[in-house]
C-alpha positions as CSV (number, residue, x, y, z in Angstrom):
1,X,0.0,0.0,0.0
2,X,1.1,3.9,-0.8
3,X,0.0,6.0,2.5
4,X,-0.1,9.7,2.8
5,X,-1.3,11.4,5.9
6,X,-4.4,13.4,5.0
7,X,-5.7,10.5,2.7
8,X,-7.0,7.2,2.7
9,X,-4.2,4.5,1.8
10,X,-4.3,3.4,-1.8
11,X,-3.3,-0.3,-2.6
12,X,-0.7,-0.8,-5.2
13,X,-0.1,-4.3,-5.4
14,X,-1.7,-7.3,-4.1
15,X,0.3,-10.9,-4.5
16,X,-1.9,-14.4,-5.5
17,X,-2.7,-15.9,-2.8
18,X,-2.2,-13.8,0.0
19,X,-4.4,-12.8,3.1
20,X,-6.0,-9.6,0.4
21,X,-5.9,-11.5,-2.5
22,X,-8.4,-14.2,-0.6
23,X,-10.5,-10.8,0.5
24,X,-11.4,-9.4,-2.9
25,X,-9.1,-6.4,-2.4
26,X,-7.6,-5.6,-5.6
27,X,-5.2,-2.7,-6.9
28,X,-6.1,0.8,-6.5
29,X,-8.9,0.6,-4.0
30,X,-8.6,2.7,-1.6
31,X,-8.1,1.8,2.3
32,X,-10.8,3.7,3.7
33,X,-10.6,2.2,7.3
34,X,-9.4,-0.3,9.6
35,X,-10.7,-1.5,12.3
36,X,-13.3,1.7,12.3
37,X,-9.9,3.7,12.2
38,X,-9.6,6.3,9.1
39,X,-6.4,5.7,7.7
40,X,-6.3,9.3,6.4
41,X,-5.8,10.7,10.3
42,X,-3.2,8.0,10.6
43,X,1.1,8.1,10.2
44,X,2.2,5.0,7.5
45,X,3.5,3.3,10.6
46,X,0.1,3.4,12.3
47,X,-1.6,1.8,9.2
48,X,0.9,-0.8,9.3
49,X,0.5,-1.7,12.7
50,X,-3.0,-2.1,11.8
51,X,-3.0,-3.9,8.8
52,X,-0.2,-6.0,10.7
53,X,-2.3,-6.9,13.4
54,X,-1.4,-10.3,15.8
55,X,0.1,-13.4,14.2
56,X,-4.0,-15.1,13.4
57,X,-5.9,-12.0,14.2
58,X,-8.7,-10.9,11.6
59,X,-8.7,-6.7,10.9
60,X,-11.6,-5.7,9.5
61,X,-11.0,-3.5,6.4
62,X,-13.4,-0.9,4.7
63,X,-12.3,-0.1,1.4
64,X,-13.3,1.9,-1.6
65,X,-14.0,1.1,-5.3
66,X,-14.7,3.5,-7.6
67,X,-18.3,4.9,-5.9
68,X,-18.6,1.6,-3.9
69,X,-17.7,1.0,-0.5
């Protein structure tokens, strides 16, 4: 993901098989929230440590997609 403070985080790349490839997130949509945290108010490190979570934990992510949420 690309973060900027002031703006929601905007996913570049997403790898086959992985934990967002499994969730429907796809390139380019837009990391609205995390766990009911904006990412826009947040630093890069504190969306990592979101996304990141605990080895096994679920986050739950709200992104956008186009006008879609």
């Amino acid at each position: 993901y690309i973060h900027q403070t002031g703006y929601p985080s905007f996913v570049e790349l997403v790898y086959p098989n992985s934990p967002e490839s499994r969730a429907g997130i796809r390139p380019r949509d837009l990391i609205f929230a995390i766990d009911g945290v904006r990412t826009d108010r947040l630093s890069t490190d504190a969306v990592y440590q979101l996304l990141a979570g605990e080895p096994g934990s679920r986050v739950k992510v709200f992104i956008t997609r186009g006008q879609s949420m």
